[in-house]
Structure formats: C-alpha cells, structure tokens
N, C-alpha and C positions, 0 to 999 in steps of 0.2 A: 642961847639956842644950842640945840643939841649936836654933835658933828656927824655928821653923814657919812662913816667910815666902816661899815660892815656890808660885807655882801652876801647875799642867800645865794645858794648855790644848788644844783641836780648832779648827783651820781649816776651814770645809768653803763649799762655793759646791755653794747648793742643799742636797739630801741628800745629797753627798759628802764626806768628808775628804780635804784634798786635804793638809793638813799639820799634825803635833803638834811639841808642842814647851812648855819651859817658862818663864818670867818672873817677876821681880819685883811688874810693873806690866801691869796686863791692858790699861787705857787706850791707854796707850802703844804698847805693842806690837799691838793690835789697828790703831793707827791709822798704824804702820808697816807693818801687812802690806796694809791699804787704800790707800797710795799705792801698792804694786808689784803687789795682786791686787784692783781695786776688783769689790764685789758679791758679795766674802768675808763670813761672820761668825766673829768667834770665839767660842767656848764654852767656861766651863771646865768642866774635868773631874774631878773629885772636891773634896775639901777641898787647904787649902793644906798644903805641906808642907816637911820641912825640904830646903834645898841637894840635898842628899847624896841622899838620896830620892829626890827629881825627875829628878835625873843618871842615878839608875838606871832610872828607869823611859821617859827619854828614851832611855836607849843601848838597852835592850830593843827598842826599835817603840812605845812606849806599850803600853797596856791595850786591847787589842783585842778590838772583841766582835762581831765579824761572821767568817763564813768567808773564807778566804785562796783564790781560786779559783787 
C-alpha cells in the first residue's frame, strides 16, 4: 500500500490563488515560494496524500471550487 505522504497545497496573495501545486514539506516550500513571491501564504488543501494522487490532481488544475470566468 502506497504511503500517504504528500500534500497539495494553495498559493494565494490576498484572496487570490495565484498557484497550486504539491510537496513533501509545506515548511519548505512555503519558504521557497516566499523568497520568489514575498506576501504569499500557503495553504493546504485537503488531507495528505499518496505520490500518485497528488500528481493527478496537480496535472488536473487542482480541485477547484470557484467559477472559471
């Protein structure tokens, strides 16, 4: 069984998403998207989950839950 060790994550500056994406380490990557987008926060978004998972639902757009205008 596969390990449940990646988490999907939201970018957003203000109330905007401005990028998803997934990681190992929220810390981290949170504090790499603050040296290139400072006044970002990140969020995660659902539970963690396996690899394989997370790949798909990054190659998707993420889970989106607002309208696409």
């Amino acid at each position: 069984m596969a390990e449940r060790d990646t988490f999907k994550y939201q970018l957003k500056k203000g109330g905007k998403i401005v990028h998803r994406g997934i990681t190992n380490d929220l810390n981290r990557r949170e504090a790499e998207h603050q040296e290139r987008f400072p006044g970002t926060k990140l969020t995660q978004e659902g539970r963690r989950v396996t690899r394989e998972s997370a790949l798909k639902w990054e190659r998707r757009g993420g889970k989106r839950s607002y309208k696409k205008s």
